[in-house]
Backbone as CSV, one residue per row, in Angstrom:
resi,resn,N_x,N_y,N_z,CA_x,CA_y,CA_z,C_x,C_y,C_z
1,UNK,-27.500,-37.938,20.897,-28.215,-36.899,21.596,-28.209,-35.666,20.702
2,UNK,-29.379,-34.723,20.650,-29.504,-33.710,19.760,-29.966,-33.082,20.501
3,UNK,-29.412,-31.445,20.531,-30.148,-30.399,21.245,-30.940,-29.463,20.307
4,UNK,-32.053,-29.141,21.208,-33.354,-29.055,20.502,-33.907,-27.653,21.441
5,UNK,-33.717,-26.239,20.908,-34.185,-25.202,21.451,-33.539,-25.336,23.279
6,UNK,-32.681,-25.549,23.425,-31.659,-25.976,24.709,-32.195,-26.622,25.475
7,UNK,-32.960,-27.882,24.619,-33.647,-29.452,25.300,-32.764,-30.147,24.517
8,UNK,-32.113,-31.092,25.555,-31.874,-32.512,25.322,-32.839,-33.422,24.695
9,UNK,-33.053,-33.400,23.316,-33.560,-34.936,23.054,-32.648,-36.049,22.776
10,UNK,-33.131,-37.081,23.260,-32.421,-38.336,23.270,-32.656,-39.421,21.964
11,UNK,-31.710,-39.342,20.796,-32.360,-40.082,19.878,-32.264,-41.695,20.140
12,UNK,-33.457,-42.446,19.669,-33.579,-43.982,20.098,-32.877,-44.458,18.533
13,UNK,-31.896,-45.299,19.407,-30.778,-46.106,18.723,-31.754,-47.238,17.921
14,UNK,-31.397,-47.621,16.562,-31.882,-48.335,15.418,-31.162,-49.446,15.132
15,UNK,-31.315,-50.844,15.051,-30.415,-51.888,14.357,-31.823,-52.258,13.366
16,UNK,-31.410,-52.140,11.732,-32.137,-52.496,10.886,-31.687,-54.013,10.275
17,UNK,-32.797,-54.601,10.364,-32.235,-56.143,9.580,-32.946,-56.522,8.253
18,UNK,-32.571,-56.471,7.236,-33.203,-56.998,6.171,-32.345,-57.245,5.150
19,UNK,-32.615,-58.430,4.483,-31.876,-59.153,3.310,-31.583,-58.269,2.350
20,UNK,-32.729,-57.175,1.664,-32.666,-56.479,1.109,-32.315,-54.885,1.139
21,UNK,-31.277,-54.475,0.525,-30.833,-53.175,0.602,-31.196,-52.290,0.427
22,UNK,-32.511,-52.245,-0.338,-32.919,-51.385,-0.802,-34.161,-51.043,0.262
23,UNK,-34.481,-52.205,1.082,-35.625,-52.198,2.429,-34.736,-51.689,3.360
24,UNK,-33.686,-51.635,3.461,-32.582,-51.255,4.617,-32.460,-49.583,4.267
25,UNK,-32.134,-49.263,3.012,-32.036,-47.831,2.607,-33.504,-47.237,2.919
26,UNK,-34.613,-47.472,2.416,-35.705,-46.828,2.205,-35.819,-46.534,3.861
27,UNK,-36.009,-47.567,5.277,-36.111,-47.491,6.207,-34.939,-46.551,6.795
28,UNK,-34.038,-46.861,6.696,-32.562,-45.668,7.371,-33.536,-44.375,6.868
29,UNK,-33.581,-44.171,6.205,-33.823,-42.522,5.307,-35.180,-42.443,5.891
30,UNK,-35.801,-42.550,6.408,-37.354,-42.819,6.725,-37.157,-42.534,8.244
31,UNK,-36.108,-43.569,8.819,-36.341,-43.260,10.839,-35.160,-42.051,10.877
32,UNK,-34.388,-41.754,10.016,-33.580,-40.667,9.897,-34.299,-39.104,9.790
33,UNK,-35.415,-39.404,9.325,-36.074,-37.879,9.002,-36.770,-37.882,10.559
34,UNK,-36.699,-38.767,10.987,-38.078,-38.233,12.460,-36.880,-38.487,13.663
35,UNK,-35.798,-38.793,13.717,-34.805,-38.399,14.354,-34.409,-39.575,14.992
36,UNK,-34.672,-40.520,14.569,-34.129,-41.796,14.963,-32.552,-42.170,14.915
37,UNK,-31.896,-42.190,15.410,-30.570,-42.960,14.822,-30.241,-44.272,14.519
38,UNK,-30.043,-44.997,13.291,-29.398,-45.697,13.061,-28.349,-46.363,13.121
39,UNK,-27.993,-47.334,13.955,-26.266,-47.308,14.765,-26.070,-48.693,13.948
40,UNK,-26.890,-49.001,13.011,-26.093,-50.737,12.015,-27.554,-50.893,11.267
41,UNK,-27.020,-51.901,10.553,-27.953,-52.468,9.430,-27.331,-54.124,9.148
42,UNK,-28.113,-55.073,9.152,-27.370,-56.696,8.645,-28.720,-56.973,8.295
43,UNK,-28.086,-57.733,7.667,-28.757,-58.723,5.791,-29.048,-60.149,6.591
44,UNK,-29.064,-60.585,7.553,-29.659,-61.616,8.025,-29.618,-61.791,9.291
45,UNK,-29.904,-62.618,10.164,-30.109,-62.700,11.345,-29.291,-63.152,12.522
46,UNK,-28.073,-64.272,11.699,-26.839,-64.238,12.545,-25.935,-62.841,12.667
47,UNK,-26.168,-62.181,11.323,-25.498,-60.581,11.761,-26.463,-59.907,12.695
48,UNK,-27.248,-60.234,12.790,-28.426,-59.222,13.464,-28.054,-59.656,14.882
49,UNK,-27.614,-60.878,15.270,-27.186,-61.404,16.711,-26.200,-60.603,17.043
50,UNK,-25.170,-60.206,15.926,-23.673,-60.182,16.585,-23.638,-58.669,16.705
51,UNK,-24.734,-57.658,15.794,-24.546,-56.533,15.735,-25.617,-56.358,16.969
52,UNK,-26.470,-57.029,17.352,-26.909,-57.096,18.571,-26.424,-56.308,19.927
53,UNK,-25.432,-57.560,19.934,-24.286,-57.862,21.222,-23.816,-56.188,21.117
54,UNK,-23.318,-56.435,20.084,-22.034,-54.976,19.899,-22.698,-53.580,19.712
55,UNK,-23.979,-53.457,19.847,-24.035,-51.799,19.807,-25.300,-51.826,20.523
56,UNK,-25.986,-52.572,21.021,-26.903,-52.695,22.191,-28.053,-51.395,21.637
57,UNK,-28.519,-51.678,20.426,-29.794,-50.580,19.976,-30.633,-50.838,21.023
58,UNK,-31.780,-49.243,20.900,-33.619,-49.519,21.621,-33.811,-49.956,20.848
59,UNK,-33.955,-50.422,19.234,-35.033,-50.915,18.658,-34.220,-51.549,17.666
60,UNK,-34.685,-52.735,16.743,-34.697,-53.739,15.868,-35.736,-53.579,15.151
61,UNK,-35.488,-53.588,13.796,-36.441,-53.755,12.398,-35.804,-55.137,12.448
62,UNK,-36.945,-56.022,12.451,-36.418,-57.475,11.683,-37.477,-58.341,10.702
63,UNK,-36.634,-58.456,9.647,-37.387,-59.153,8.490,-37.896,-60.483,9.299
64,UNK,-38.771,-60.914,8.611,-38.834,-62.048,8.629,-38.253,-63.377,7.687
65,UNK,-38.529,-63.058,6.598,-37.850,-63.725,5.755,-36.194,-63.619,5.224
66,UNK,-35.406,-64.452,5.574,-33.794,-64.226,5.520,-33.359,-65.158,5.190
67,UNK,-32.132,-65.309,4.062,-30.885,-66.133,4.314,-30.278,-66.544,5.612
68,UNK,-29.366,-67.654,5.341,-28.811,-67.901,7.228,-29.464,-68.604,8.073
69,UNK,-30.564,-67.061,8.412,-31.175,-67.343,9.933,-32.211,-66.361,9.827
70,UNK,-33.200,-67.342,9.809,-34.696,-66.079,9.251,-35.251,-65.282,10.778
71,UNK,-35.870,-63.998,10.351,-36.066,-63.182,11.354,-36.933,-63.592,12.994
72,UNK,-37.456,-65.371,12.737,-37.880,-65.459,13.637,-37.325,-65.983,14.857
73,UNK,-35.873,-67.156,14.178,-35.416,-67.660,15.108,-34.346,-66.505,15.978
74,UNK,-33.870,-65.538,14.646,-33.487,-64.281,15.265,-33.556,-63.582,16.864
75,UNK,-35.468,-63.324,16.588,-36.282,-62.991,17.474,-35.473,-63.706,18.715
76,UNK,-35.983,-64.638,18.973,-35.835,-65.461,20.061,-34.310,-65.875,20.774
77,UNK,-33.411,-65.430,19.790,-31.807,-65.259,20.086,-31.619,-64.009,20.988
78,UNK,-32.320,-63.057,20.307,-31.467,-61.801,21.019,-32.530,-61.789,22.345
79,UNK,-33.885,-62.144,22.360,-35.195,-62.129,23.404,-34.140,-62.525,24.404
80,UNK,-33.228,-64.146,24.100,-32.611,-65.147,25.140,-31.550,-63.886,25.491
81,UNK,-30.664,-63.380,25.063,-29.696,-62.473,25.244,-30.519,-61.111,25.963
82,UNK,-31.036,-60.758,25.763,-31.465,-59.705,26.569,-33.469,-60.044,26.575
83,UNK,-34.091,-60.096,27.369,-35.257,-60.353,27.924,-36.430,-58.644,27.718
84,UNK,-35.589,-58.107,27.126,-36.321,-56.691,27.289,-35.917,-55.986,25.762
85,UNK,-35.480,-56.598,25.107,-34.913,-56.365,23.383,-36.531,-55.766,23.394
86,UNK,-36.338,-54.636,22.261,-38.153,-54.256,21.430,-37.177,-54.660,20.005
87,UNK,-38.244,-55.562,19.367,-38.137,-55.838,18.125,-38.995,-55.850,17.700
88,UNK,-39.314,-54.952,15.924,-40.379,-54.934,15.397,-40.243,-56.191,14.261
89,UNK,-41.064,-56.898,14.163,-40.886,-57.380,12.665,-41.852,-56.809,11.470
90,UNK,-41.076,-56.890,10.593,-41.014,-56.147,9.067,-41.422,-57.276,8.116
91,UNK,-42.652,-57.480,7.669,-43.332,-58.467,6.847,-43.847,-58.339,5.496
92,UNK,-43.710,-58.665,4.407,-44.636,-58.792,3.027,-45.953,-59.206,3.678
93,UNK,-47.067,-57.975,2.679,-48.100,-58.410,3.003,-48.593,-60.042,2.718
94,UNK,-49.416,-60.962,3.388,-49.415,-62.170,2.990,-48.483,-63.140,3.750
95,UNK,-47.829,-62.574,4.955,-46.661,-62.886,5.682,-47.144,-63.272,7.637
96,UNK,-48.463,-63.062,7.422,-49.360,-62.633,8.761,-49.458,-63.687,9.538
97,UNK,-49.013,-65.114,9.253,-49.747,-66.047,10.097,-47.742,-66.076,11.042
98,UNK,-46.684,-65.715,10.135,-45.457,-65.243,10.567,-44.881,-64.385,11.429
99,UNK,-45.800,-63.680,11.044,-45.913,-62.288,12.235,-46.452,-63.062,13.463
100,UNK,-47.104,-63.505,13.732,-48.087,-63.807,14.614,-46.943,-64.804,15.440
101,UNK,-46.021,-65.684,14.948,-45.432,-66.507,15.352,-44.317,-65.668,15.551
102,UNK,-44.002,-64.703,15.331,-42.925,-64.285,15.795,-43.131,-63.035,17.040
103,UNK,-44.522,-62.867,16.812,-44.784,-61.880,18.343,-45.201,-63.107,19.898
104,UNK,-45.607,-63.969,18.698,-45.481,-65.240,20.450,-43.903,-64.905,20.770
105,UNK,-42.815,-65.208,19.422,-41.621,-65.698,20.116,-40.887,-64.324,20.891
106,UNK,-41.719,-63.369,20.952,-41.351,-62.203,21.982,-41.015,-60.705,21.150
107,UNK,-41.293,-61.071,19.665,-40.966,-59.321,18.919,-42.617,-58.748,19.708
108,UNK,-42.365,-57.289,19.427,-42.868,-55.982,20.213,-43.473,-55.636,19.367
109,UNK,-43.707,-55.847,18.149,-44.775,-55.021,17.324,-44.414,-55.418,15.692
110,UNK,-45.071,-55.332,14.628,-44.613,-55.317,13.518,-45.199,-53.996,12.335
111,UNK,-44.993,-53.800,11.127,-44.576,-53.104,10.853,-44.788,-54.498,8.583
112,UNK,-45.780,-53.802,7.819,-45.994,-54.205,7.085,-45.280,-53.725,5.820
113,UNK,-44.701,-54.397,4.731,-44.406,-53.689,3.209,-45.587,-53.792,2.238
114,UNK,-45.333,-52.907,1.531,-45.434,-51.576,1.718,-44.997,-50.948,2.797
115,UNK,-43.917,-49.719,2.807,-44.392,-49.342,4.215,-45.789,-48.076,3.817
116,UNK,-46.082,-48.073,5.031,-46.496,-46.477,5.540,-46.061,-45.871,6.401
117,UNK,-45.143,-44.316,5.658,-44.502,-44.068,7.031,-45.086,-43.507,8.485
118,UNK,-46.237,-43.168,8.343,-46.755,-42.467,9.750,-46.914,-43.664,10.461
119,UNK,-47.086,-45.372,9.874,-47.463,-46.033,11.026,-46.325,-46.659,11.079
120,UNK,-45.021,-47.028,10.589,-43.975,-47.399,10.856,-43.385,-46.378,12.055
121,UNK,-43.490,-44.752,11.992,-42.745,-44.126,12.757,-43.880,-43.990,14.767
122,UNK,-45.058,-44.372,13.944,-45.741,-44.860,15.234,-45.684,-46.120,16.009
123,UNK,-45.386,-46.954,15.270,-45.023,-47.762,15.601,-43.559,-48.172,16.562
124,UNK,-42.755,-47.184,16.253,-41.360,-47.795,16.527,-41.505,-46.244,18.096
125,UNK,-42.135,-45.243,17.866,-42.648,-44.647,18.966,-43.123,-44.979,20.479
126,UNK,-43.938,-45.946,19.585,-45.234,-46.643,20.991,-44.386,-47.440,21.647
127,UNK,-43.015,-47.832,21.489,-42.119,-48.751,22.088,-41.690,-47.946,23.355
């Protein structure tokens, strides 16, 4: 929570998932400037379950492509665990017919690399 001219804003809690660290850094520093909080970050998708459970974020960045346990069967783990999860998935362009299969399996929106940040931070907004 951040007070804001003696308004309560409420910052929306972040679990970032991606294999890559440097997609995990660029994004933290990115939902960090528009006031997002970040409460975890995991490199694949069985961490993405367990950090799930344990810090109960509004929102999920999830790769699609992962070691382990790729971002789709992910999807559908934490969907089964909580029915109201918003998860965005986070795709390489060329990744689209993936996306598509992973918003059947219940993610909330996705979110392309490259990013762009005005539609990543609209994106994770419209939730």
């Amino acid at each position: 929570m951040v007070f804001n001219c003696g308004r309560v804003v409420f910052m929306r809690k972040v679990l970032i998932v991606d294999d890559a660290l440097f997609i995990r850094l660029t994004l933290k520093k990115m939902l960090e400037k528009y006031n997002f909080q970040v409460v975890g970050e995991a490199g694949n998708g069985i961490e993405a379950i367990k950090l799930y459970k344990e810090l109960k974020p509004d929102i999920v960045t999830m790769d699609v492509t992962m070691p382990e346990m790729d971002g789709l069967e992910a999807v559908q783990m934490i969907r089964n665990i909580d029915g109201q999860a918003k998860i965005v998935m986070v795709s390489a362009m060329g990744q689209r017919t993936m996306v598509v299969k992973a918003i059947e399996s219940g993610a909330s929106g996705f979110i392309v690399k490259p990013f762009n940040e005005a539609h990543v931070v609209e994106t994770l907004n419209n939730l």
